[in-house]
KEKE-3310 file (N, C-alpha, C; in steps of 0.2 Angstrom, whole numbers, plus 5000, padded with zeros to 4 digits):
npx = (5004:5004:5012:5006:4994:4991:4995:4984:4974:4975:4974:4958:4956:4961:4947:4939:4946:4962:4971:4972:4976:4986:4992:4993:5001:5014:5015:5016:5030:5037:5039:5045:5057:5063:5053:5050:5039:5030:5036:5032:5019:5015:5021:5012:5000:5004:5005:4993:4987:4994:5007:5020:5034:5032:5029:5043:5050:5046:5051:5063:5068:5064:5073:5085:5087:5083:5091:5089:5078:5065:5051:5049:5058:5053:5042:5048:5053:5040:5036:5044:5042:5030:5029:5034:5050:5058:5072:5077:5068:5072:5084:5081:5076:5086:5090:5083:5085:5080:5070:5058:5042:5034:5043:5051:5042:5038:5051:5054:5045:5051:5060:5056:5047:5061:5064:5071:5071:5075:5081:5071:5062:5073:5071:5057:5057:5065:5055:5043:5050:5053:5041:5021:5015:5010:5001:4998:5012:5017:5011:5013:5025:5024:5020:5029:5037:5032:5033:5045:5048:5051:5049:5048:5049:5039:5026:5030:5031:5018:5010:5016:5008:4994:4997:4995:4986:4976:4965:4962:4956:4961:4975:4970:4973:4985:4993:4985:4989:5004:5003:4999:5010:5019:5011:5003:4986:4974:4974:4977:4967:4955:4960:4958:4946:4941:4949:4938:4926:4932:4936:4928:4926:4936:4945:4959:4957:4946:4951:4963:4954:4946:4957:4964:4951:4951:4964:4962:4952:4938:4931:4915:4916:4927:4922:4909:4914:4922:4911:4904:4914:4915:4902:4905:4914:4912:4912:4926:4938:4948:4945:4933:4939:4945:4936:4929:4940:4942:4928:4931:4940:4936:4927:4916:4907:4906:4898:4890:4880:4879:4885:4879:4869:4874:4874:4865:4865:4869:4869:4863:4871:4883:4883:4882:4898:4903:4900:4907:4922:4923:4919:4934:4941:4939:4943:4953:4954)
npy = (4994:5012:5024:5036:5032:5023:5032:5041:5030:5026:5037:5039:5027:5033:5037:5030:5018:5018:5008:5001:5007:5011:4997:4997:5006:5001:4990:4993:4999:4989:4984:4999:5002:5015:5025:5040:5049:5041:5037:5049:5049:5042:5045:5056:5052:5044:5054:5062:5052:5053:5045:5047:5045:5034:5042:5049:5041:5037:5049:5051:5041:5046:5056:5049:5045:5057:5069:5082:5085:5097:5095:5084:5086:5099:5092:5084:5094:5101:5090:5090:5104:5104:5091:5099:5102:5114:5117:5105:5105:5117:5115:5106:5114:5125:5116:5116:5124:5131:5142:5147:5150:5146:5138:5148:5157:5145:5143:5156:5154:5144:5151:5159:5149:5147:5157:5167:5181:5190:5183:5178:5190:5194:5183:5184:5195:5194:5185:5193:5202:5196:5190:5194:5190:5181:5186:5183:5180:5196:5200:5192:5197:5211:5209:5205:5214:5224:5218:5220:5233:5240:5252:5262:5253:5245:5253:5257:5242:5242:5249:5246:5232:5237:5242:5231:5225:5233:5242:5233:5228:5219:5228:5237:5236:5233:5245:5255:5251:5250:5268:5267:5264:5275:5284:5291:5292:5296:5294:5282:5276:5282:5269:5258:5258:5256:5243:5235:5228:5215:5212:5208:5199:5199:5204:5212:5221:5230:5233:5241:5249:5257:5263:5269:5279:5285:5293:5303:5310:5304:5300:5294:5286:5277:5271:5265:5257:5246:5241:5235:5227:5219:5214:5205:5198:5188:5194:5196:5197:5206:5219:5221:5224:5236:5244:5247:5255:5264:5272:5275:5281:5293:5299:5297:5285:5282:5274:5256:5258:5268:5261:5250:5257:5260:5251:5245:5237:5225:5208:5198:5191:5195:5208:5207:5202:5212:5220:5215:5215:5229:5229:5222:5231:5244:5238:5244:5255)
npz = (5000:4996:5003:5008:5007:5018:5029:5027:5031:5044:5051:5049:5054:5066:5075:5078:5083:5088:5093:5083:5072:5075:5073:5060:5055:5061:5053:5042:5043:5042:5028:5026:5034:5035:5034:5035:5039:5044:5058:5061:5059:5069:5082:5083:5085:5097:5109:5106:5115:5125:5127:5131:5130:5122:5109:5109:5107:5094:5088:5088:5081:5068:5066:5066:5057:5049:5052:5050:5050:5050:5055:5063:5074:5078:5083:5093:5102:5106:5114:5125:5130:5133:5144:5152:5154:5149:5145:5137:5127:5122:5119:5107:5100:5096:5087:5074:5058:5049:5043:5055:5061:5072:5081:5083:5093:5103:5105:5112:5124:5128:5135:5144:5153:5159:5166:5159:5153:5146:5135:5129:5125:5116:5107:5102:5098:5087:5079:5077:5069:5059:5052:5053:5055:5067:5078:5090:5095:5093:5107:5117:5117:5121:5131:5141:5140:5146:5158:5162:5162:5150:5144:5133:5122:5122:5120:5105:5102:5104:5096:5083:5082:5083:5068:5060:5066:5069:5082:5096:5111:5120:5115:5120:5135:5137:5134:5141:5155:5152:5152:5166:5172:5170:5179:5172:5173:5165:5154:5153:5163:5153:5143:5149:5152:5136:5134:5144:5136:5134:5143:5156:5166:5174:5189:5191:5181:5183:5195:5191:5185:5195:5203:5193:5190:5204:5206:5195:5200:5199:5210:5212:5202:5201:5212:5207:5197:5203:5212:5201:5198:5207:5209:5195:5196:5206:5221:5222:5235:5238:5226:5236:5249:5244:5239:5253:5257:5249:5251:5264:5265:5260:5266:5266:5271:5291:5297:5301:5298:5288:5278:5274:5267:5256:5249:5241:5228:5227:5234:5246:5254:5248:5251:5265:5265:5264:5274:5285:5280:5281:5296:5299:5298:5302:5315:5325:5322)
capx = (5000:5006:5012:5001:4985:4995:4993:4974:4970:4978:4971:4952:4954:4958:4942:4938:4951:4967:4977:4970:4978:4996:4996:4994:5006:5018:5013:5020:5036:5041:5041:5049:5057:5066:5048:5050:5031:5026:5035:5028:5011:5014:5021:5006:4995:5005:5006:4986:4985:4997:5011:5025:5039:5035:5031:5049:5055:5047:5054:5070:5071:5063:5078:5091:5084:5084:5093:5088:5069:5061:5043:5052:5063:5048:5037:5047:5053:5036:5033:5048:5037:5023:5031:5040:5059:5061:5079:5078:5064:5077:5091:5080:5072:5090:5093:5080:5089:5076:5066:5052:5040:5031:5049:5055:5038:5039:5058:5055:5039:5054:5065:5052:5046:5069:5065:5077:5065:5078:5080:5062:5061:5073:5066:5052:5059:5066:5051:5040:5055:5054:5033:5018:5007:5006:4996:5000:5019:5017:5005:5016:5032:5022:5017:5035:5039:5028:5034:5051:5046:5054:5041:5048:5050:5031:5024:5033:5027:5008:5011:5018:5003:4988:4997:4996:4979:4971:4964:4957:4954:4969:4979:4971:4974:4994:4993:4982:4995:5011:5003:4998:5018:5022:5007:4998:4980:4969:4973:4976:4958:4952:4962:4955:4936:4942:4948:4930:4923:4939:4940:4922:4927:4945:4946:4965:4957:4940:4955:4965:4948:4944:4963:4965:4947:4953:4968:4959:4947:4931:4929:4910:4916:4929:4915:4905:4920:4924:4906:4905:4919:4913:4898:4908:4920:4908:4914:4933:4941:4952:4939:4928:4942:4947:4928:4927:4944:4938:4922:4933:4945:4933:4923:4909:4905:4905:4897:4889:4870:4879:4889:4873:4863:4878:4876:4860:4867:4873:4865:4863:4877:4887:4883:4888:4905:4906:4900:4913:4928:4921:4922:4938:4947:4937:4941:4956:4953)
capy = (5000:5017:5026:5040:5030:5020:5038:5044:5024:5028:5044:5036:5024:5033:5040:5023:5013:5021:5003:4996:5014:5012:4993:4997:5010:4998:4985:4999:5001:4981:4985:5004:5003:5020:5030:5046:5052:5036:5037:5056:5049:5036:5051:5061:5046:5042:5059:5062:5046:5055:5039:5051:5039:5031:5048:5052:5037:5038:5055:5052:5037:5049:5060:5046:5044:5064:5073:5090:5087:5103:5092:5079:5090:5103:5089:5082:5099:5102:5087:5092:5111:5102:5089:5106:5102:5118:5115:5100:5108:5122:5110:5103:5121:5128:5112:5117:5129:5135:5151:5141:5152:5141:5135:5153:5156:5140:5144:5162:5153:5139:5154:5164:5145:5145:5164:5171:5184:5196:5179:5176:5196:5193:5178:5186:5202:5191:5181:5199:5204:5191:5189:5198:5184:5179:5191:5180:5183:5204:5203:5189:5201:5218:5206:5203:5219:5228:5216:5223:5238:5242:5257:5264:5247:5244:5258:5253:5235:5242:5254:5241:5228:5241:5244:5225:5222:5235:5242:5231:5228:5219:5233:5245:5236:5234:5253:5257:5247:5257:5273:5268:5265:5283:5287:5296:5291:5299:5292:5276:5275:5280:5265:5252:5258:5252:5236:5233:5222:5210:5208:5209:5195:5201:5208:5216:5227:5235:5237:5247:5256:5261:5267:5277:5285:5288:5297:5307:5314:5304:5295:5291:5283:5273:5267:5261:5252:5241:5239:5231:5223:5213:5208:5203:5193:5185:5194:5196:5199:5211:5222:5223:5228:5244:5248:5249:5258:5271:5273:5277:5287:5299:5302:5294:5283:5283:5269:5251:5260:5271:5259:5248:5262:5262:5244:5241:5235:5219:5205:5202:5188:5200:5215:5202:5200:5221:5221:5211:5219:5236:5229:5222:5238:5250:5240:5245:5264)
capz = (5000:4998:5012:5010:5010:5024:5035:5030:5033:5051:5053:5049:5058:5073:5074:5082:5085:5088:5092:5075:5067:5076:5069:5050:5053:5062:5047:5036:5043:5041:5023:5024:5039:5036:5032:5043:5038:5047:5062:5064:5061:5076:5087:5085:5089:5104:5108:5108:5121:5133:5127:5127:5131:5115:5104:5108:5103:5088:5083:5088:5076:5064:5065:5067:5048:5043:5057:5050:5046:5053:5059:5070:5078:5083:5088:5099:5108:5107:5120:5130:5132:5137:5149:5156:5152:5145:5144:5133:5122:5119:5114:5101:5094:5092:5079:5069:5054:5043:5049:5057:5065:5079:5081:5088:5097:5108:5111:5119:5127:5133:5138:5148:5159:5163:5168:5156:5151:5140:5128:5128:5122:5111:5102:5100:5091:5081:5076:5072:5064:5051:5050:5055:5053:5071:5083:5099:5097:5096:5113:5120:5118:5124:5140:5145:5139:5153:5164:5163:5161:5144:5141:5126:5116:5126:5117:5099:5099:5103:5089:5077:5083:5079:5063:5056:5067:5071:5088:5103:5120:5121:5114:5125:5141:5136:5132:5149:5162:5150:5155:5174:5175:5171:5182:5167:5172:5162:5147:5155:5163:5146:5140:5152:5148:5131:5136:5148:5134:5134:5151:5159:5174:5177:5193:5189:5176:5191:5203:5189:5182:5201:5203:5188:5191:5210:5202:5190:5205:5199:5217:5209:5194:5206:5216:5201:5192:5210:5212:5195:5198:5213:5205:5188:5197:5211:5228:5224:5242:5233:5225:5240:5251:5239:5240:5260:5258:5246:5256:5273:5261:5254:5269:5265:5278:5297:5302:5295:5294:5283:5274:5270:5263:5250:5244:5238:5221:5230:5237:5253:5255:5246:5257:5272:5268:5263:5281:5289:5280:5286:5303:5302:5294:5306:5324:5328:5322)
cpx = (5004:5006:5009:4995:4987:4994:4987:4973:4971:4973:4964:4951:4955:4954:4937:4941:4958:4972:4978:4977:4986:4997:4998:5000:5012:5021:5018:5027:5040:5043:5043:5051:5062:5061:5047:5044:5028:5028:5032:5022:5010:5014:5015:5001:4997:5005:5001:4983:4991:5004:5017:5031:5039:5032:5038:5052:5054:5050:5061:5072:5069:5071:5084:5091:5086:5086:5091:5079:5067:5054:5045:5055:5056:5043:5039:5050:5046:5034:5036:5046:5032:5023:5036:5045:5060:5068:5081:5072:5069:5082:5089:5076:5079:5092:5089:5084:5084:5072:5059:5047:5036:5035:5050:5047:5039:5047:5057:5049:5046:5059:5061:5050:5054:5069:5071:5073:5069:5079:5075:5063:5065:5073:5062:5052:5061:5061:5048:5042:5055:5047:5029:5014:5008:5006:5001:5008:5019:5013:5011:5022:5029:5022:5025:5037:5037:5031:5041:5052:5050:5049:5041:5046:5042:5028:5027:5030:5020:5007:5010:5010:4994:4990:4994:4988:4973:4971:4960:4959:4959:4974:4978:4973:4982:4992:4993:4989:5003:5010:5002:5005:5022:5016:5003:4991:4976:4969:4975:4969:4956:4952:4959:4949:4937:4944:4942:4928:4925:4939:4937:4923:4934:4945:4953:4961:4951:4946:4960:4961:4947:4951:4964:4959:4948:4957:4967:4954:4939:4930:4920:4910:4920:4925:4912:4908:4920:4917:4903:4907:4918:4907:4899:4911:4918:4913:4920:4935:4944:4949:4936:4931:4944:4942:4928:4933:4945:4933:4925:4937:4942:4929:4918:4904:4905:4904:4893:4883:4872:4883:4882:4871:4865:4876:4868:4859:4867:4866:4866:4870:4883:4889:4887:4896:4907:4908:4906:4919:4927:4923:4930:4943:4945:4939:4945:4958:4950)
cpy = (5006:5021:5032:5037:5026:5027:5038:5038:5025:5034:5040:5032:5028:5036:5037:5019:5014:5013:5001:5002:5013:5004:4994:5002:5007:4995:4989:4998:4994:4983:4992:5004:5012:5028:5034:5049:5048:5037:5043:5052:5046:5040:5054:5058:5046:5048:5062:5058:5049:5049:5044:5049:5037:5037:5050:5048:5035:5044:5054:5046:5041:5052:5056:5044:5053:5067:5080:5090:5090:5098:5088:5084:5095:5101:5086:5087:5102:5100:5088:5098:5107:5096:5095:5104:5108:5119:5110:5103:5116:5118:5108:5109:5121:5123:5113:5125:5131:5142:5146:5144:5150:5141:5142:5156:5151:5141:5151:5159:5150:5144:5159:5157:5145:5153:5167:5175:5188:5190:5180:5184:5197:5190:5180:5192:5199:5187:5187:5202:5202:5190:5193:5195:5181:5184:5188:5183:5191:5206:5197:5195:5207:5214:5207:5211:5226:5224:5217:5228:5241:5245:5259:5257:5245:5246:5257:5249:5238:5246:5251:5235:5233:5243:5238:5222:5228:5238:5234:5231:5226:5221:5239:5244:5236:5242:5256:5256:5249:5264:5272:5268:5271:5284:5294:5292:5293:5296:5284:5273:5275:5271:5258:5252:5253:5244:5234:5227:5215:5208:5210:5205:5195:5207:5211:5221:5231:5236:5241:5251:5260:5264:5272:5282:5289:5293:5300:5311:5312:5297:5291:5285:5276:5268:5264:5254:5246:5238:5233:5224:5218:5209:5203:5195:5190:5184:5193:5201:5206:5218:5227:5228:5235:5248:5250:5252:5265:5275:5278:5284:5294:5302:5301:5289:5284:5276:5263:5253:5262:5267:5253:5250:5260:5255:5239:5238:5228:5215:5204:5195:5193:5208:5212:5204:5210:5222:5222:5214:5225:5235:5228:5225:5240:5245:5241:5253:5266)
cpz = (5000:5003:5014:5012:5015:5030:5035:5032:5041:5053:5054:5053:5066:5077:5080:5085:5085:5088:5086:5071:5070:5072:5063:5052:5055:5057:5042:5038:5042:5035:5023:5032:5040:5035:5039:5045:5043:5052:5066:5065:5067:5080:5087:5089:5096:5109:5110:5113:5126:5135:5125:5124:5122:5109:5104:5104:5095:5082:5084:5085:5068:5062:5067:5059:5043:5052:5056:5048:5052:5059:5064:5075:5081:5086:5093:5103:5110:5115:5124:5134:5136:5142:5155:5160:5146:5141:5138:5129:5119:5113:5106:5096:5089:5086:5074:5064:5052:5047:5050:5062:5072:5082:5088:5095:5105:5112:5115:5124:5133:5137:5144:5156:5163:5167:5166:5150:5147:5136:5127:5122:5115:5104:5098:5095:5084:5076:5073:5067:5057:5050:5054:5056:5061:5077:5089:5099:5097:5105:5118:5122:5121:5131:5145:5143:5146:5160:5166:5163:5158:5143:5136:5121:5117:5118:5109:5097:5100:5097:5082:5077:5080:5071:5058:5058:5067:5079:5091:5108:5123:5122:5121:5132:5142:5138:5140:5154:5159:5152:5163:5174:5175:5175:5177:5168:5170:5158:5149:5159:5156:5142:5143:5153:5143:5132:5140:5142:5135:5140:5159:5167:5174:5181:5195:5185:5180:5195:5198:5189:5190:5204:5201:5189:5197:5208:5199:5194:5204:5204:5214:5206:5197:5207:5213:5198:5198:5211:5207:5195:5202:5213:5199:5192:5204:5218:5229:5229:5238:5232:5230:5248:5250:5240:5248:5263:5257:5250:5262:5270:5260:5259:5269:5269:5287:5301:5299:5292:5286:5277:5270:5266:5257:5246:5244:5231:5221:5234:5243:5256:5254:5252:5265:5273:5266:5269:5284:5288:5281:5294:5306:5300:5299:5315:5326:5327:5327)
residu = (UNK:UNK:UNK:UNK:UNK:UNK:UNK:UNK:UNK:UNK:UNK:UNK:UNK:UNK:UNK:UNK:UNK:UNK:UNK:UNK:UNK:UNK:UNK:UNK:UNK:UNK:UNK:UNK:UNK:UNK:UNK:UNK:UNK:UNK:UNK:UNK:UNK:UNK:UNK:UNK:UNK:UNK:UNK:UNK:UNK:UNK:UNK:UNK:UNK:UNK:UNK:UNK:UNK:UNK:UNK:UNK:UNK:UNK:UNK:UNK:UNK:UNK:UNK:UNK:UNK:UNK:UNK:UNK:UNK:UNK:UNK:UNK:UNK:UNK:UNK:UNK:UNK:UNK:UNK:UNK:UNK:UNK:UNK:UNK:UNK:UNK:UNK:UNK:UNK:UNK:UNK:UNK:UNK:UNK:UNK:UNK:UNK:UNK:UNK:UNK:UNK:UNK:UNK:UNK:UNK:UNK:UNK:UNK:UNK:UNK:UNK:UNK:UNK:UNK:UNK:UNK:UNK:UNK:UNK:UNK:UNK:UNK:UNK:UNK:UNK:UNK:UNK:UNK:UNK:UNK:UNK:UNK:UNK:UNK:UNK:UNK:UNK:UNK:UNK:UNK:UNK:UNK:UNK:UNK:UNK:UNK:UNK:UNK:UNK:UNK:UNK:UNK:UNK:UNK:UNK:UNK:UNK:UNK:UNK:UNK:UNK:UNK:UNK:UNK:UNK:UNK:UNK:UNK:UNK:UNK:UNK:UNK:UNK:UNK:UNK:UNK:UNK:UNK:UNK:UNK:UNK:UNK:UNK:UNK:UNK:UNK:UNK:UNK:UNK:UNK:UNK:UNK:UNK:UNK:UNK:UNK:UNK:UNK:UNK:UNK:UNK:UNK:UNK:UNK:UNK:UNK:UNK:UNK:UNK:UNK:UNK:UNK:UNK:UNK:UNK:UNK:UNK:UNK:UNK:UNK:UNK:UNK:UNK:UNK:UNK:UNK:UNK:UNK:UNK:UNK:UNK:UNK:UNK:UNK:UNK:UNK:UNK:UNK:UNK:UNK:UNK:UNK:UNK:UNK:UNK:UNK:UNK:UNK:UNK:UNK:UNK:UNK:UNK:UNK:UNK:UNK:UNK:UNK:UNK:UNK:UNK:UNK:UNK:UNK:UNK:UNK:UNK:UNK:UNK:UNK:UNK:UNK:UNK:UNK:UNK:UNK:UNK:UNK:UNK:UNK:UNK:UNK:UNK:UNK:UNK)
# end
């Protein structure tokens, strides 16, 4: 049989029968015992069943066959990423030669798990450098980027990224948490209004908005954003302390009557626990 209808028969079969699908392809390799297509398709199989052991050992007879095939080589650093040996998923990126965009992807991914986060950054320059075709790699590299707080190259890569996509929510949240770090909140609120669609149960982005609106002088807007934010995100601790921090901050409470009156938004579980951390901020005031 030829050893393409030898894979699709594999494949089809493993729909239902996945052992039946590794025999014929075993079957196959009696008579080509050098077919490198064949032992990928095994790997993949064994691979989907969580048989790692024996996907490695099929790729690494793959490449004991073609040492330089691109597909063996990135499927089994692949599995090395995903059993987290990043180290040994490296070893086997750097051998692939060709420009192989997954390739450099997965390696700043693997350099970011060893916490060697200026490789990772560089990886990744070097992937958008050469394509523009994957989104995740511009939003990966802005992330690390913030996290180093590289602000100029920040602000760059979100530049370059709106160029080739567009705006979103995404962008604007990069952008927003670029300006919270020079303390420009005004245009960083704005910016995380705009992210709100993207990131409606993410109680990081209510405890920014109720920051930056603190910082801009609108204590209302604050209030609202936290408010939201603790029903979005079902009664995050976090949240609800900022709110009964705001409240004491601004002068607007006193006492629990007055803190109830405030929280008829909330149910009455909810208002419970507002209560309690009211109490246990105020009892040593």
């Amino acid at each position: 049989m030829d050893n393409n209808n030898v894979i699709y028969q594999a494949r089809f079969l493993m729909a239902s029968n996945w052992i039946k699908a590794v025999m014929v392809l075993e079957e196959a390799l009696k008579n080509d015992e050098n077919n490198v297509d064949i032992y990928i398709e095994l790997a993949d199989i064994f691979t989907q069943k969580t048989s790692y052991k024996k996907a490695q050992e099929c790729l690494q007879k793959a490449l004991n066959i073609e040492p330089n095939n691109t597909t063996a080589r990135f499927k089994l650093a692949g599995i090395y990423l995903d059993l987290d040996q990043p180290t040994l998923a490296l070893a086997n990126y750097d051998k692939i030669e060709e420009f192989h965009p997954e390739s450099l992807f997965n390696k700043a991914l693997s350099y970011y798990h060893l916490h060697q986060t200026d490789d990772a950054i560089e990886t990744l320059k070097e992937l958008v450098g050469e394509t523009n075709k994957i989104e995740t790699a511009y939003h990966f590299l802005i992330e690390l980027l913030l996290v180093t707080e590289r602000i100029t190259e920040c602000y760059y890569y979100i530049n370059e990224t709106k160029k080739q996509y567009g705006d979103s929510p995404q962008l604007s949240y990069f952008l927003a948490s670029n300006y919270a770090k020079e303390k420009k909140w005004l245009p960083a609120y704005t910016e995380y209004v705009k992210a709100l669609p993207l990131y409606r149960n993410n109680s990081n982005l209510y405890q920014a908005l109720g920051l930056s609106a603190e910082y801009i002088g609108q204590i209302d807007k604050a209030i609202r954003h936290l408010k939201d934010g603790i029903i979005a995100c079902n009664n995050d601790k976090k949240l609800i302390i900022d709110l009964v921090k705001l409240y004491i901050k601004y002068n607007q409470i006193s006492n629990m009557d007055e803190l109830r009156n405030l929280l008829s938004d909330f149910n009455d579980d909810t208002i419970k626990m507002i209560l309690n951390y009211y109490k246990k901020m105020t009892k040593n005031t």
